[in-house]
C-alpha positions as CSV (number, residue, x, y, z in Angstrom):
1,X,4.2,-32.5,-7.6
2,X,5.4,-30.8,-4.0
3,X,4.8,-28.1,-3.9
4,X,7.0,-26.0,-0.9
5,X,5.4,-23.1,0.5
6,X,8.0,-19.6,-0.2
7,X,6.0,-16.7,1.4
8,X,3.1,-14.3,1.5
9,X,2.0,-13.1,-2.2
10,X,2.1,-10.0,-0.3
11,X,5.9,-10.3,-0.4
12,X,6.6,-9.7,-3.9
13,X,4.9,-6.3,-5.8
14,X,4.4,-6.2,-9.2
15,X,7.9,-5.5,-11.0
16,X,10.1,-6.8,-8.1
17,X,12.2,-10.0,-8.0
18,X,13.2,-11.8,-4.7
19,X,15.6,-14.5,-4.0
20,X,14.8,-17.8,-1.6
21,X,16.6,-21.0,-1.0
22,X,14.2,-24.2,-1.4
23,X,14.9,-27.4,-1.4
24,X,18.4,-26.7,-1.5
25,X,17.8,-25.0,-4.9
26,X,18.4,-21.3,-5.4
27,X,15.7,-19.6,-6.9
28,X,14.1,-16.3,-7.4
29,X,10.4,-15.2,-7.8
30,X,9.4,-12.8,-10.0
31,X,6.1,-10.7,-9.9
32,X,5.6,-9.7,-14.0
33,X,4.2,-7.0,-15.6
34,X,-0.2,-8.2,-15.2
35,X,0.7,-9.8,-11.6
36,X,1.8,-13.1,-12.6
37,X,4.2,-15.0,-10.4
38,X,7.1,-16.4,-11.9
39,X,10.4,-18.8,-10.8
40,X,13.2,-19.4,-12.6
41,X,16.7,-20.6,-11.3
42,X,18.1,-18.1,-9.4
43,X,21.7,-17.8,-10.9
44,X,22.4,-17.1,-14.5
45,X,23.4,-20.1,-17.2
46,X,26.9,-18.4,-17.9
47,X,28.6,-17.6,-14.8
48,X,26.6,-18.6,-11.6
49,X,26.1,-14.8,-10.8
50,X,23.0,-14.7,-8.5
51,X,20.5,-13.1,-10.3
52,X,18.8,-11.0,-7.9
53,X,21.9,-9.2,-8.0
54,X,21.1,-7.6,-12.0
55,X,18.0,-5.5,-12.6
56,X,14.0,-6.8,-13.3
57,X,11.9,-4.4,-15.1
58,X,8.6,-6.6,-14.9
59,X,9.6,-7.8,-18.5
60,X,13.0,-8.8,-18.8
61,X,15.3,-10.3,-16.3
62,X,19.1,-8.8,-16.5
63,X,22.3,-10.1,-15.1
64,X,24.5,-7.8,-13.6
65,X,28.2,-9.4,-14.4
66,X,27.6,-9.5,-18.0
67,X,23.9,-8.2,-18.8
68,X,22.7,-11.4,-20.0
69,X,18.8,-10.9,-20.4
70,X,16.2,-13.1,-19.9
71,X,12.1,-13.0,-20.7
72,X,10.3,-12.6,-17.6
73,X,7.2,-14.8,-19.2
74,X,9.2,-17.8,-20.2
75,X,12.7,-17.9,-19.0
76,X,14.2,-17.8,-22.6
77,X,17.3,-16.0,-23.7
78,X,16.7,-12.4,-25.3
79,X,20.6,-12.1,-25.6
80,X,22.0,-14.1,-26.0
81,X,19.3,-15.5,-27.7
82,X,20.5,-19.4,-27.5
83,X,20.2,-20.0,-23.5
84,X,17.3,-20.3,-21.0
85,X,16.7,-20.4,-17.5
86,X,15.4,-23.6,-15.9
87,X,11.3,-22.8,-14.7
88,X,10.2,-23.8,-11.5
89,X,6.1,-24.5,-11.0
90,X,4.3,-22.1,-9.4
91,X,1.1,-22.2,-7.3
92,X,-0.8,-19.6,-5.2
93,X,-2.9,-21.0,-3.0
94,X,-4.9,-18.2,-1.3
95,X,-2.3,-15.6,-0.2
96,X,0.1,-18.0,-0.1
97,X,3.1,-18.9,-3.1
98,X,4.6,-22.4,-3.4
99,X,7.3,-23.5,-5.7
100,X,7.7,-27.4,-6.9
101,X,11.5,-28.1,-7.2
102,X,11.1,-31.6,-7.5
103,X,12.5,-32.7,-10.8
104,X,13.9,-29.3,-12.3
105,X,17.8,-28.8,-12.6
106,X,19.3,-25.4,-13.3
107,X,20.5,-25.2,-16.7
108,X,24.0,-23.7,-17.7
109,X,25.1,-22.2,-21.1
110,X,28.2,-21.8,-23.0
111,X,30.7,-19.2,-21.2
């Protein structure tokens, strides 16, 4: 794995969602409900509407365009409930997050 360093844990509070660029991959990293550091793609599987532009609640991921939602824990679809978003690694090292890319693709759904 290679691992690419994001930024500070400090960045991201519990309940907020932020978008970065790595490795030419759009992502976002989430901060869940407990403290635990998420990343998913960071555009959703119907449309290619960033995500960081819809609404995180520290449990469920929404897109704005057409309120797709998503489970903050795993990525999977709550509705609809037959789509996912890809899941990047995650490591804290310290006070420090890094994402792997490396062999993860962003998945699309049906439209």
């Amino acid at each position: 794995m290679s691992f690419t360093k994001v930024c500070a844990l400090d960045d991201l509070w519990e309940g907020e969602m932020e978008a970065f660029t790595v490795n030419g991959q759009e992502i976002i990293l989430i901060c869940a409900e407990g403290g635990v550091v998420k990343s998913f793609q960071g555009v959703c599987p119907h449309q290619d509407i960033p995500l960081v532009e819809g609404k995180f609640d520290g449990k469920t991921i929404i897109c704005r365009a057409h309120l797709w939602q998503f489970d903050a824990c795993s990525g999977e679809g709550i509705n609809p409930s037959d789509c996912k978003l890809a899941e990047y690694p995650v490591k804290i090292d310290g006070d420090e997050v890094f994402v792997d890319t490396a062999n993860v693709s962003p998945v699309f759904a049906h439209s």
